[in-house]
C-alpha positions as CSV (number, residue, x, y, z in Angstrom):
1,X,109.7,128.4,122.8
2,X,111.9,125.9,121.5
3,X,110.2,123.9,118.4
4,X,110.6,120.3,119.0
5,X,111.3,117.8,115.9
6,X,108.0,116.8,114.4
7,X,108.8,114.1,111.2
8,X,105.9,113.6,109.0
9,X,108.3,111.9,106.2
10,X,107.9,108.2,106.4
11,X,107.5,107.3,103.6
12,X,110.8,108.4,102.5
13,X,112.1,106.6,105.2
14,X,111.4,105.5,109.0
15,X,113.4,105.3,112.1
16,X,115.3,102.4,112.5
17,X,113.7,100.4,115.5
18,X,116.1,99.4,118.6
19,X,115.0,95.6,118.4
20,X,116.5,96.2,114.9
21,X,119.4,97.9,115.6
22,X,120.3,95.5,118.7
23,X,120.3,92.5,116.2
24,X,122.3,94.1,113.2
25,X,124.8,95.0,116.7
26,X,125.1,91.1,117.0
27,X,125.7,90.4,113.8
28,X,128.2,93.2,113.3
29,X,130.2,92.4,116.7
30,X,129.6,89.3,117.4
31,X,128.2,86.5,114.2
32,X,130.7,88.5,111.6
33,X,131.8,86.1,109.1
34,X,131.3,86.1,105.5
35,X,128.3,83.7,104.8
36,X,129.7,81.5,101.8
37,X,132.7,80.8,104.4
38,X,132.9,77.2,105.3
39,X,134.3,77.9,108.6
40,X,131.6,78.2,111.7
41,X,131.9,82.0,111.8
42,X,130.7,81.7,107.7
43,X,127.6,79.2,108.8
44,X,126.6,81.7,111.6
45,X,126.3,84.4,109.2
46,X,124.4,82.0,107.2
47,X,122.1,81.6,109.7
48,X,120.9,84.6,109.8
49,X,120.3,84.6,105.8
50,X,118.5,81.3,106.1
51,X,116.3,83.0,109.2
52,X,115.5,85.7,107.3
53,X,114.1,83.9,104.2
54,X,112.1,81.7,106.6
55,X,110.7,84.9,108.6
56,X,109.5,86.9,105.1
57,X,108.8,83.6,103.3
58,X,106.5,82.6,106.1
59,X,104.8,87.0,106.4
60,X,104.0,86.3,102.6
61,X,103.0,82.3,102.5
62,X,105.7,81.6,99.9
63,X,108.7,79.3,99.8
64,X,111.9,80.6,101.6
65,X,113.9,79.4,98.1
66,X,111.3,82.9,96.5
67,X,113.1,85.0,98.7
68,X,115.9,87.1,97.4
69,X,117.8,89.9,99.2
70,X,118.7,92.7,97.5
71,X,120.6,96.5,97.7
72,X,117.0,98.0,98.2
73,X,113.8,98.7,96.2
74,X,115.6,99.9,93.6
75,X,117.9,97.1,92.7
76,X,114.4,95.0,93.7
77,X,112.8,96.9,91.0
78,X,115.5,96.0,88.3
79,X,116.0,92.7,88.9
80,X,112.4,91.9,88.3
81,X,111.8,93.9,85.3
82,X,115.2,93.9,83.1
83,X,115.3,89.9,84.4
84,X,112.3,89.3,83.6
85,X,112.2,91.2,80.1
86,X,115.2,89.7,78.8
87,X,114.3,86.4,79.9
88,X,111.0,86.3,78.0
89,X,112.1,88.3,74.9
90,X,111.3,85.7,72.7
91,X,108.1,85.3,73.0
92,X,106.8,89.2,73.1
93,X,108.0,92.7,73.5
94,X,105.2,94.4,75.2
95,X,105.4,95.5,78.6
96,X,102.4,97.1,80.4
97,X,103.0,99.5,83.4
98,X,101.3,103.1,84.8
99,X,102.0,106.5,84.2
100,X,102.4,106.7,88.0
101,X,105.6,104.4,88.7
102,X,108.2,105.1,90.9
103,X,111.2,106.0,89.3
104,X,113.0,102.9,89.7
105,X,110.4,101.5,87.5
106,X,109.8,104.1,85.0
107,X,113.1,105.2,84.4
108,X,114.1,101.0,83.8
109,X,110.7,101.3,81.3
110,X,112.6,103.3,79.2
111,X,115.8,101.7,79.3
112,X,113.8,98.8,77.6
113,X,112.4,101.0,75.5
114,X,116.1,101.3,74.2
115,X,116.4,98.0,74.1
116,X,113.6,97.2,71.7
117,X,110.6,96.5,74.2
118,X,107.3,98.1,73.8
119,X,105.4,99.9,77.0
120,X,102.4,101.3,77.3
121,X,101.8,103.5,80.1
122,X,98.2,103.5,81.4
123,X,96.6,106.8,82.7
124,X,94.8,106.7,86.1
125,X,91.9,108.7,87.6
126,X,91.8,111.4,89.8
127,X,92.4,109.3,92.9
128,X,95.4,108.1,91.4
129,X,94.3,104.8,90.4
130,X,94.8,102.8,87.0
131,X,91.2,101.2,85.5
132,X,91.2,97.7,85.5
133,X,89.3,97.9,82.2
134,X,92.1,99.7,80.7
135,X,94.2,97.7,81.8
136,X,92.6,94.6,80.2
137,X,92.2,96.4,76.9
138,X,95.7,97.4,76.8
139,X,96.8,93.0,77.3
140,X,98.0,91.6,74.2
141,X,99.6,88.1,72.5
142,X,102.7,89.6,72.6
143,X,102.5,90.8,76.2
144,X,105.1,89.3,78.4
145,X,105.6,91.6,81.6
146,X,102.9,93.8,83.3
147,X,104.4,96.2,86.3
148,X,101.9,98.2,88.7
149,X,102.7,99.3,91.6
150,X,100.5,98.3,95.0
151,X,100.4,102.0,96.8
152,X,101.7,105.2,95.0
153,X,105.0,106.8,96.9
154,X,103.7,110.5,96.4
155,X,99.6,110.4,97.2
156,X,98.9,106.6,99.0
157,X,96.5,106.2,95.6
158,X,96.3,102.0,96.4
159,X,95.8,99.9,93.4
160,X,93.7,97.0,92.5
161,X,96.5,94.9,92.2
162,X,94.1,91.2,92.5
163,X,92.0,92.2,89.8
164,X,94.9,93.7,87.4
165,X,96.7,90.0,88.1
166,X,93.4,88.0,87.1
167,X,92.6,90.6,84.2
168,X,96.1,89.5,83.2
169,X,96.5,85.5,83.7
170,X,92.9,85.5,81.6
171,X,94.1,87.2,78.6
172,X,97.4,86.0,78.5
173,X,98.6,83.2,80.8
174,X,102.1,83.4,80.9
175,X,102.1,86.9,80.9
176,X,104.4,87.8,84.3
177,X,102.8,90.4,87.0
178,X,105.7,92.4,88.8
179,X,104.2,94.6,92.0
180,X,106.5,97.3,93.4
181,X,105.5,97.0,97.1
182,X,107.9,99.3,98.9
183,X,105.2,101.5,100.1
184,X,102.4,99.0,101.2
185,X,104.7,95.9,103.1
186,X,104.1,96.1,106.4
187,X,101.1,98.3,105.5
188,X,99.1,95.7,104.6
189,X,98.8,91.7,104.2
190,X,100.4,90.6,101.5
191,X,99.8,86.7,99.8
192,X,101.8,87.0,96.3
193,X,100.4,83.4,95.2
194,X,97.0,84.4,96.3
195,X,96.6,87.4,94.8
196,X,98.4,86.0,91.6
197,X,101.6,87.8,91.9
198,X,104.7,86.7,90.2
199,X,107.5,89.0,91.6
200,X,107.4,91.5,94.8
201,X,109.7,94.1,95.8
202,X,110.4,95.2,98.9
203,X,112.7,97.8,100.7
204,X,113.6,97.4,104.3
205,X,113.6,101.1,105.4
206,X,109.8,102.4,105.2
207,X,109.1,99.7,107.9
208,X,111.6,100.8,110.7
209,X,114.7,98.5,108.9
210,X,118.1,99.5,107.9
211,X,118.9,101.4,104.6
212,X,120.7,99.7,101.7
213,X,118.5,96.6,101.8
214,X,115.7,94.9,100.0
215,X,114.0,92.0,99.0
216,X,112.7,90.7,95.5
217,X,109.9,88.1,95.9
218,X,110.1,85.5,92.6
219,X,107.7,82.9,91.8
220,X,109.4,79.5,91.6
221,X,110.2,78.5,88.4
222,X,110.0,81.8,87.0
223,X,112.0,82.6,84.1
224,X,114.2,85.5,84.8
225,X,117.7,86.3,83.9
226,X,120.5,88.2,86.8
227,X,121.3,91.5,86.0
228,X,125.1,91.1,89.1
229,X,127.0,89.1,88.1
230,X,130.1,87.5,90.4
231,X,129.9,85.0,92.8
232,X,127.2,83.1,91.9
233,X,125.2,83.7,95.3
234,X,121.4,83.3,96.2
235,X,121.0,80.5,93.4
236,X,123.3,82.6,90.8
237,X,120.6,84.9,90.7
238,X,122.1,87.5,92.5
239,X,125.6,87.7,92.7
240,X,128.2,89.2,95.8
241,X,128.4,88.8,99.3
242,X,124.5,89.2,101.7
243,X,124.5,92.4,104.0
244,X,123.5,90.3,106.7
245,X,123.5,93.0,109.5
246,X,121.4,94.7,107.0
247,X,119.6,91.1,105.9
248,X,118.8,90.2,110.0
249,X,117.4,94.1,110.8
250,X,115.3,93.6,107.5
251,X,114.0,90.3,108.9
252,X,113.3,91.4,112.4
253,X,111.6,94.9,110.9
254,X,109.2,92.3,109.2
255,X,108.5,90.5,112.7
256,X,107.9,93.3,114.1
257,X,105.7,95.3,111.7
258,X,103.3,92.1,110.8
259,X,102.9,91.5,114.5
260,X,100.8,94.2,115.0
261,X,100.2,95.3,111.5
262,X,96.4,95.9,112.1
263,X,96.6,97.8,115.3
264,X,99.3,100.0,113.8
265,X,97.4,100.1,110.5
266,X,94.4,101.3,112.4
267,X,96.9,104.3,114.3
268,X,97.9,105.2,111.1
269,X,94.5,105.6,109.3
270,X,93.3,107.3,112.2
271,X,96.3,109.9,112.2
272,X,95.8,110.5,108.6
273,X,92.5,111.4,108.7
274,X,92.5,113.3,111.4
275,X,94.9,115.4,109.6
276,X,93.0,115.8,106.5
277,X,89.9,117.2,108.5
278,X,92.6,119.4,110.3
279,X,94.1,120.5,106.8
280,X,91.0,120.9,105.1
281,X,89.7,123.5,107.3
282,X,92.9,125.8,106.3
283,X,92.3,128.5,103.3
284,X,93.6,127.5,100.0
285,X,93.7,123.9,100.5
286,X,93.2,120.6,98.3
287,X,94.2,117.2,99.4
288,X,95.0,115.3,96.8
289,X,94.5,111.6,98.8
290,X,91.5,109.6,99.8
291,X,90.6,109.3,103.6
292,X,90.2,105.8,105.7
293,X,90.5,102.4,103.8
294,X,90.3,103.6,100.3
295,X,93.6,105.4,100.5
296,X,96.8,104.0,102.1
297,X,97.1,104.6,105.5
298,X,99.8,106.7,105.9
299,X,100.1,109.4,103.3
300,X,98.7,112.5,102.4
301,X,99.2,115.1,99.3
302,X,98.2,118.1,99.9
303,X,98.4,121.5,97.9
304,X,98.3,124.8,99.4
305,X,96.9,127.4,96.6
306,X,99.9,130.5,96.3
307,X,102.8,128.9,98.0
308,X,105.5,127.0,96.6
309,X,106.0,123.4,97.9
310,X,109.8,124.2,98.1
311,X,109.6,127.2,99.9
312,X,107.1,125.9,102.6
313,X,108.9,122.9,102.6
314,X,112.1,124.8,104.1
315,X,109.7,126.8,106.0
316,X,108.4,123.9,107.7
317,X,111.3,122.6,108.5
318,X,112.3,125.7,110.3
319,X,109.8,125.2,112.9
320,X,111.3,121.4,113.1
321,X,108.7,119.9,110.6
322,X,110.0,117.3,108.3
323,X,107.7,116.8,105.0
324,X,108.8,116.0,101.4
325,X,107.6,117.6,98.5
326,X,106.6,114.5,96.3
327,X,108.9,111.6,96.1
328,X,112.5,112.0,98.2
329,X,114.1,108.9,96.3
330,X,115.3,110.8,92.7
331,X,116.3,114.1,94.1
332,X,116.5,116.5,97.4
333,X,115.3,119.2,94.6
334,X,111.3,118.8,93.9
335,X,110.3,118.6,90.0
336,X,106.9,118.4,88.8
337,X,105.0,115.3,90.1
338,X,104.0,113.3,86.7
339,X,102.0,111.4,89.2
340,X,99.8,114.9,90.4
341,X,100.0,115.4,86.4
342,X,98.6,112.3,85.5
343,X,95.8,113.1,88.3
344,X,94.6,115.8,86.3
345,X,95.7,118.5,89.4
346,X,95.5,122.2,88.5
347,X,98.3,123.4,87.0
348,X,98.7,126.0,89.3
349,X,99.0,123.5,92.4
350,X,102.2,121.2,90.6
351,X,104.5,123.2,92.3
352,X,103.1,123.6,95.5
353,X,101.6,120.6,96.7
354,X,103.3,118.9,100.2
355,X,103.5,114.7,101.0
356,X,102.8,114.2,104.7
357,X,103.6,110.4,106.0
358,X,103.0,109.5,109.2
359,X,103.9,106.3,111.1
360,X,102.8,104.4,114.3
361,X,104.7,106.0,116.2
362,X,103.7,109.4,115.5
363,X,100.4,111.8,117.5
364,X,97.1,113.9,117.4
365,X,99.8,116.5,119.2
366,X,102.2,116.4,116.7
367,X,100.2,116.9,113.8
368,X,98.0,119.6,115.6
369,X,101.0,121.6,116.4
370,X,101.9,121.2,112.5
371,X,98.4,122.4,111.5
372,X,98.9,125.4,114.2
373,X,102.1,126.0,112.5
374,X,101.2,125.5,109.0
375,X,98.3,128.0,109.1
376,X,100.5,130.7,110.7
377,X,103.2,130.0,107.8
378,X,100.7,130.5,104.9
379,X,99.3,133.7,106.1
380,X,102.6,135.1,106.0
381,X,104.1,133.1,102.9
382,X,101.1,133.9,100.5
383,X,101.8,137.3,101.8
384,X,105.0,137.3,99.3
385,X,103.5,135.4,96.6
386,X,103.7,137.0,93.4
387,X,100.5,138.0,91.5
């Protein structure tokens, strides 16, 4: 029997949805011109940019003058923190953040290192999740930046990112609170000025929008420097000509995911734990993320005792089944997690632990042909395991 594709890897990206990819058509074939072009093909591309900051201005109750497009989450990411950092340099050098960062945060961490800035790294538990009361003890005077992200890319570990803003704002006012969204927009309502928020990243494709585009979310008045520098576009703050194919699929993705984000919050919770009952019942098995509201509602970790996450990973895939083995942003070849590390998992499950993501979109079906498949494939894997 032929297997039929089965992807369980959303969260390292989603399929593009048509409403998207009919409006980026438009744009592309039709509403083409370069948006700081006085001409009226320029002001219909400009359209589009001015639509878009309305549409995600109006999902998150900010201004549409916060809203700043960007390559991706990445770019997102170092905007926020090397803008912010530099901008704020004279009146501290301590940065806060988690040992559990995506690398487009941890990996800018140490850049500032290099440049002179302090950073502690706070642990978290074995859920994945950074105390609040460490975090307040590690606030200081000269504390100027604090970076956490909402949901962790690699176990769905969801952090207390309301409380860690208060903790913050008591102990040192002006103290700026950056939250790498990527993997909870469109996951979950989001109010940056609510929830005391200062900057927000965002990247269009885990929520069914094109690749290659982002959005940073900045306070007004903020103090932050660029880090492009050209043109002098989106207020001088970030410099060269929008994507707007890429800006207009972003912005209908957004429509689109917070119009039903509680009934396809509610598929998703309900798929993932369904799988982790299925899973759990398989020999040799830990799951590594928390079921129903207290974990996010679309991923699972999972380690599978004698069998290398690479080697099922590929096995998996053989039978159509597409699963990452941690994070799929730094490199197509899995490392050790620092995140499953910082958890405190058994050193002999680092290397073979498995991400499953699921969307809306996805079945019970799917994912009980995937356990059917799964249990078959370690039976015969742990066969050839070394001991």
């Amino acid at each position: 029997m032929e297997n039929r594709e089965i992807y369980f890897d959303n969260s390292a990206t989603t399929k593009v949805s048509e409403a998207v990819i009919e409006k980026m058509l438009i744009v592309m074939q039709k509403d083409y011109g370069n948006p700081s072009s006085m001409h009226r093909k320029g002001m219909e591309a400009e359209n589009y940019i001015k639509e878009a900051r309305a549409e995600i201005a109006g999902i998150l109750k900010a201004e549409s003058k916060e809203i700043f497009f960007t390559s991706g989450g990445t770019e997102s990411n170092n905007l926020a923190l090397i803008g912010t950092a530099m901008a704020n340099r004279r009146s501290g050098n301590h940065i806060i953040t988690t040992q559990v960062e995506h690398a487009s945060v941890g990996n800018v961490m140490k850049y500032l290192e290099e440049q002179g800035f302090r950073v502690t790294y706070l642990p978290v538990d074995a859920c994945g999740c950074v105390s609040v009361s460490d975090f307040a003890d590690a606030v200081c005077e000269d504390t100027i930046l604090a970076s956490v992200m909402y949901v962790n890319n690699e176990v769905g570990a969801v952090m207390p990112v309301a409380e860690l803003a208060k903790v913050l704002k008591e102990k040192k006012k002006d103290a700026v609170f950056h939250v790498d969204a990527i993997q909870a927009f469109g996951k979950y309502p989001i109010c940056p000025k609510r929830m005391g928020i200062d900057l927000l990243s965002v990247s269009a494709h885990k929520f069914h929008g094109p690749k290659g585009v982002g959005f940073l979310y900045i306070r007004d008045k903020l103090k932050i420097k660029p880090i492009l520098f050209g043109g002098g576009q989106q207020q001088g703050l970030r410099s060269g000509t929008e994507n707007v194919p890429a800006i207009a699929g972003m912005a209908a993705a957004c429509a689109e995911a917070y119009r039903n984000l509680e009934e396809n919050r509610q598929v998703m919770i309900g798929l993932k734990d369904y799988f982790i009952d299925q899973v759990s019942q398989l020999e040799g098995v830990t799951v590594n993320s928390q079921s129903g509201e207290a974990g996010a509602p679309h991923i699972v970790s999972v380690s599978f005792a004698g069998v290398r996450s690479e080697v099922l990973l590929h096995a998996l895939e053989e039978y159509g089944i597409s699963v990452s083995a941690g994070s799929a942003c730094s490199s197509n070849k899995p490392a050790v997690s620092a995140t499953l590390k910082a958890m405190g998992i058994r050193k002999d499950l680092l290397d073979s632990t498995i991400r499953f993501s699921f969307c809306e979109n996805n079945t019970k079906d799917e994912i009980d042909d995937c356990i059917f498949k799964l249990n078959a494939l370690l039976c015969k894997l742990r066969l050839y395991t070394r001991h």
